[in-house]
C-alpha positions in Angstrom: 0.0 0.0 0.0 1.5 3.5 -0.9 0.6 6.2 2.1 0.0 9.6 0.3 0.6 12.8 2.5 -3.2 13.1 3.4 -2.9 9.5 4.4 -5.8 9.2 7.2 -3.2 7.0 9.6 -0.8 10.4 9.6 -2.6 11.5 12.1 -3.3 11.6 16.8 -5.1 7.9 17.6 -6.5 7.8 21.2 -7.3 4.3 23.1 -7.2 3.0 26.8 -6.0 0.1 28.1 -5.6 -1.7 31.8 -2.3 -2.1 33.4 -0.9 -4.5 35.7 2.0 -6.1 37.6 2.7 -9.4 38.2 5.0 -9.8 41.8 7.4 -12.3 42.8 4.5 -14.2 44.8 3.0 -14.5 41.1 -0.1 -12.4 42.9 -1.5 -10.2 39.7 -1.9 -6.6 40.6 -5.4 -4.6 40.2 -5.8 -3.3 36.7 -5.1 0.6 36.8 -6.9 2.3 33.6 -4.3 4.2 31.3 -4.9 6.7 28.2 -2.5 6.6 25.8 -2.5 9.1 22.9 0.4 8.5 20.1 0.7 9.9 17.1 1.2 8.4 13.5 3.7 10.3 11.3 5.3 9.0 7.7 8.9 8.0 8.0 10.2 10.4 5.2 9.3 14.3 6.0 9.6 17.1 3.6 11.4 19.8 5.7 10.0 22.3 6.2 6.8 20.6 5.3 5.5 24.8 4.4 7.3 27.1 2.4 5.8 30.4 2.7 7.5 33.1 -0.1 5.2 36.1 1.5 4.6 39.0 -0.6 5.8 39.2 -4.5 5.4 41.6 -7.1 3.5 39.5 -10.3 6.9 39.1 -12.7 9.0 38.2 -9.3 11.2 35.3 -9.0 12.3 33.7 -5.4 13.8 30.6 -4.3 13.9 28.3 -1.8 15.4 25.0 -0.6 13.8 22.1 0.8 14.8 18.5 2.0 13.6 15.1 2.2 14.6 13.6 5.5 14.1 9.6 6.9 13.4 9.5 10.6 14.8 6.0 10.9 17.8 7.4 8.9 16.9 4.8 5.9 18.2 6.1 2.4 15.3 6.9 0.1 15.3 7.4 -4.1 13.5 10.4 -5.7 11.8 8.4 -8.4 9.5 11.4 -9.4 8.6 14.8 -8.5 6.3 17.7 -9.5 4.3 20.7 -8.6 0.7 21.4 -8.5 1.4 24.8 -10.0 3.2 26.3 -12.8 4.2 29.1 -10.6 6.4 26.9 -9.0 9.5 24.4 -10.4 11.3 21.6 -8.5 15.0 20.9 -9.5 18.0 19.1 -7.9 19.7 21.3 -6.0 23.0 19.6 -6.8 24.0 17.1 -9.6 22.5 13.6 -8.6 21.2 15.1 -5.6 18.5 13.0 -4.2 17.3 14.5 -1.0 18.0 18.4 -1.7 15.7 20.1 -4.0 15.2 23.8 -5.0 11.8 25.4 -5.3 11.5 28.3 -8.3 8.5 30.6 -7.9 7.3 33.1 -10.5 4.3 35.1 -8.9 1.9 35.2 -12.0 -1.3 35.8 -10.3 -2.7 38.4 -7.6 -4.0 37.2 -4.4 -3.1 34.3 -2.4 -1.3 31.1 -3.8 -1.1 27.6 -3.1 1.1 25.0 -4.6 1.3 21.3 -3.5 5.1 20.0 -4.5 4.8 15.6 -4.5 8.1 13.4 -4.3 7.6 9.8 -5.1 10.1 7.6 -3.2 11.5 4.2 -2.6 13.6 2.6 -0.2 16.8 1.6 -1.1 17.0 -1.6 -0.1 20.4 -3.1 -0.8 22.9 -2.5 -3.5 23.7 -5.6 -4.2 19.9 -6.4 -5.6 19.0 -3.2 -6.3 15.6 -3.8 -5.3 13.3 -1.1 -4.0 11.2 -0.9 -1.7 7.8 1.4 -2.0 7.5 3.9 0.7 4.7 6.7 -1.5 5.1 10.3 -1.8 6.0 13.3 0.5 4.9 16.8 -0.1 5.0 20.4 1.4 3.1 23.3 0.5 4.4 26.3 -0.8 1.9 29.9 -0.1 2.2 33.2 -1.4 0.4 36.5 -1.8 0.6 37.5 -5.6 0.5 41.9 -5.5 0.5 44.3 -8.1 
């Protein structure tokens, strides 16, 4: 299954359980209620997951960098990438770069913007198969205000 970024799991699950000790004797403690609330979150994280350019003139150019990270520190491939805008480009930010990418806005439009910039990745799994592994895409949003 490939998690998307508005994955429904990604988010605060809250459940209760009973928790008790066994002693030495092997006499069972009385169950004591506990809430637990935890939090689901994707391994690999755009950061920052927002890009916010502010205010630009329609004609102006700015640019940003963002990065994919792994929380369990497992390396990840780029195999695709794209933005829900044409106001806004995605490039390597070095040569082979695979984790670094630069974000080229052109403000074309008055008012507010919204762009939604998708990386499909993989897993690397090991060299020596070069299999992948299927991990689904990470985004960020990128906002502006478009003036005159």
């Amino acid at each position: 299954m490939i998690a998307t970024a508005r994955c429904p799991l990604s988010s605060t699950h809250k459940f209760k359980f009973a928790l008790s000790a066994v002693l030495k004797s092997g006499e069972q403690t009385p169950a004591v209620p506990v809430e637990v609330q935890a939090r689901v979150v994707r391994d690999v994280e755009v950061i920052p997951a927002l890009r916010h350019f502010g205010d630009l003139k329609i004609g102006e150019v700015r640019e940003e960098t963002i990065a994919l990270a792994s929380r369990t520190g497992r390396s990840v491939d780029v195999t695709s990438y794209g933005s829900s805008s044409m106001d806004v480009s995605v490039t390597p930010e070095f040569p082979g770069s695979n984790n670094v990418f630069r974000l080229k806005l052109r403000s074309t439009t008055a008012g507010p913007q919204d762009a939604e910039i998708q990386f499909k990745i993989h897993y690397r799994d090991g060299a020596a198969t070069g299999s992948k592994q299927a991990v689904g895409i990470a985004a960020c949003n990128v906002r502006y205000y478009g003036s005159r």
